[in-house]
C-alpha positions as protocol buffer text, in pm:
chain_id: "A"
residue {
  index: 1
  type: UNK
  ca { x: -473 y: 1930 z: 56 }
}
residue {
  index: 2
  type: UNK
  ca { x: -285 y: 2043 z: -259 }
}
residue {
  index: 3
  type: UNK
  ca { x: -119 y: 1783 z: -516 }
}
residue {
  index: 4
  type: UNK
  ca { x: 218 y: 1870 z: -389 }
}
residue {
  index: 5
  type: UNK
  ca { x: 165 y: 1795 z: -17 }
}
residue {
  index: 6
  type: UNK
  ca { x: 19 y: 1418 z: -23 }
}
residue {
  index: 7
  type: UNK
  ca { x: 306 y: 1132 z: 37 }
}
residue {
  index: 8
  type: UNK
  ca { x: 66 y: 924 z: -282 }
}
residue {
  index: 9
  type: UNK
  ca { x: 182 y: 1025 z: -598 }
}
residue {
  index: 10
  type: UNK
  ca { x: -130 y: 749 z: -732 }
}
residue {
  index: 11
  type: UNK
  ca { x: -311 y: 452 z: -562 }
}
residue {
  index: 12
  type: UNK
  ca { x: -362 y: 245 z: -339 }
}
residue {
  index: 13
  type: UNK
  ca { x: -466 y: 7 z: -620 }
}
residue {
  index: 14
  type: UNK
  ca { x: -589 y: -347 z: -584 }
}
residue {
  index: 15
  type: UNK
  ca { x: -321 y: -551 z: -815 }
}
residue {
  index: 16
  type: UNK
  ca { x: -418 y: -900 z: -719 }
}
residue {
  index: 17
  type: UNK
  ca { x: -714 y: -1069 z: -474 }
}
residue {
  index: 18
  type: UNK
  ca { x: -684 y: -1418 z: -415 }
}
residue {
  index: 19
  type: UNK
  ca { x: -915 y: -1624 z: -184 }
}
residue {
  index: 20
  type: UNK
  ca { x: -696 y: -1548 z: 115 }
}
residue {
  index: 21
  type: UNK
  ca { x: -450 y: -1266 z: -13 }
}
residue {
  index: 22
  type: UNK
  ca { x: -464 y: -952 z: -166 }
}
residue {
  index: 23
  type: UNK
  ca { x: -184 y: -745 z: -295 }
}
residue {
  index: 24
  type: UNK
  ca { x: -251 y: -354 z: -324 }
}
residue {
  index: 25
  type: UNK
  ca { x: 7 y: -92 z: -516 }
}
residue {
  index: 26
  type: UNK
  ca { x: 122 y: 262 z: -428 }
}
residue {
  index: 27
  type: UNK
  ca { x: 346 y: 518 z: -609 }
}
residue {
  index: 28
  type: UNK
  ca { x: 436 y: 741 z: -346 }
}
residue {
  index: 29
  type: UNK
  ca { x: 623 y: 1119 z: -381 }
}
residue {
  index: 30
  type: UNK
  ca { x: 965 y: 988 z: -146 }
}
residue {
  index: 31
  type: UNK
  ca { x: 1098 y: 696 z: -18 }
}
residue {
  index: 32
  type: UNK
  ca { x: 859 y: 542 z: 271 }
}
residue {
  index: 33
  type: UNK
  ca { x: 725 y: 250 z: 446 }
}
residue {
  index: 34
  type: UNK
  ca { x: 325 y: 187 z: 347 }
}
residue {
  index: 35
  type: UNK
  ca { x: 112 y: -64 z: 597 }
}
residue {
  index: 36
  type: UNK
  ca { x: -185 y: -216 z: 490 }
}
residue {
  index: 37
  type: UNK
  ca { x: -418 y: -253 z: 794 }
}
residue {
  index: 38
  type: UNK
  ca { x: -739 y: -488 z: 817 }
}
residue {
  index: 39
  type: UNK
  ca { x: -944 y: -615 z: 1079 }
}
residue {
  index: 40
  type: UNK
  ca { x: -733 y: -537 z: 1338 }
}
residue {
  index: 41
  type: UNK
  ca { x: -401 y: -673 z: 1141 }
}
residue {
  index: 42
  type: UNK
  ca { x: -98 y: -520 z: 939 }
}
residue {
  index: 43
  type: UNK
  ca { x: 120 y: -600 z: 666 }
}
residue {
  index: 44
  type: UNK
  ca { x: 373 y: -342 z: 530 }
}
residue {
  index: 45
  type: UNK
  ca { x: 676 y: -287 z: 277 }
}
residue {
  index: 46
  type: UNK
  ca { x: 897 y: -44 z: 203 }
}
residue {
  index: 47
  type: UNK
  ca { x: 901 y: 134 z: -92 }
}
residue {
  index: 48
  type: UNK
  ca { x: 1154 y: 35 z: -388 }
}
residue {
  index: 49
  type: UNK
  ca { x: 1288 y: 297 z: -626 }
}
residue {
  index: 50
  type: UNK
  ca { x: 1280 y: 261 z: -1087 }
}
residue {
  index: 51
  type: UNK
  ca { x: 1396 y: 583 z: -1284 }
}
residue {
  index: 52
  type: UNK
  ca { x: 1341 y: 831 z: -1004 }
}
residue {
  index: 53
  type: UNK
  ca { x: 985 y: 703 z: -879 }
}
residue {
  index: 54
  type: UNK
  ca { x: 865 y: 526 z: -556 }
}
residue {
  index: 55
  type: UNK
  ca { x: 659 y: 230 z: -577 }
}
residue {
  index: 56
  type: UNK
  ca { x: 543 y: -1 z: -289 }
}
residue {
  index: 57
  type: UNK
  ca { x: 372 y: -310 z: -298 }
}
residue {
  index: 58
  type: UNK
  ca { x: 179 y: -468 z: -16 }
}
residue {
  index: 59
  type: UNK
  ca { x: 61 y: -844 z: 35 }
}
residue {
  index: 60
  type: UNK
  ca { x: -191 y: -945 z: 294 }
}
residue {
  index: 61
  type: UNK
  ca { x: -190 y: -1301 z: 353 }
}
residue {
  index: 62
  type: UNK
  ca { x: -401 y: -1541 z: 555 }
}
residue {
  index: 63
  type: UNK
  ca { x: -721 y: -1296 z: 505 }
}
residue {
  index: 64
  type: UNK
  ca { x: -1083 y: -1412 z: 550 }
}
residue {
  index: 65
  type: UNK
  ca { x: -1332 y: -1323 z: 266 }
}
residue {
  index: 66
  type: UNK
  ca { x: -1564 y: -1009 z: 304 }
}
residue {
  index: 67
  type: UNK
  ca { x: -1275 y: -815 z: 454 }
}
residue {
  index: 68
  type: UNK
  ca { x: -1210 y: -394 z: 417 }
}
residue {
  index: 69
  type: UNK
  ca { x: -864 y: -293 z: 392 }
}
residue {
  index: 70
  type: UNK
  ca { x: -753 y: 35 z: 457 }
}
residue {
  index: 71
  type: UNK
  ca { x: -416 y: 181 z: 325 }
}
residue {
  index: 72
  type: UNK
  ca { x: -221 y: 372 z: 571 }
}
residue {
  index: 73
  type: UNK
  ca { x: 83 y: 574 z: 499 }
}
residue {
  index: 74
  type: UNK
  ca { x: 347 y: 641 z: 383 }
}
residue {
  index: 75
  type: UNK
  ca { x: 549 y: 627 z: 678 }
}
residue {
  index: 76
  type: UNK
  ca { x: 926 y: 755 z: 685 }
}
């Protein structure tokens, strides 16, 4: 896949991990929605807009410890 054709322009990256939250950051390439998925469960935002760029940011909430989150998305 070339540069030009992925919807993440950088990320995910883990901002924050609490002992039951976690946020994670995206820039993405256009306006989107981006869903955070773990263990079965979802949590997403849509994407907010500074100077021409695309940023989302995702908080899980109520998460057990040990968990894998996977980033999905974006979704238009």
């Amino acid at each position: 896949m070339s540069p030009t054709s992925t919807p993440l322009v950088l990320g995910p990256l883990l901002r924050f991990v609490g002992r039951h939250e976690a946020s994670v950051w995206v820039e993405t390439r256009d306006a989107a929605r981006v869903t955070l998925a773990l263990a079965g469960r979802e949590w997403s935002a849509p994407t907010f807009r500074v100077e021409g760029h695309h940023y989302a940011l995702v908080t899980a909430t109520d998460l057990e410890p040990g968990g894998d989150p996977r980033v999905h998305g974006p979704h238009r």
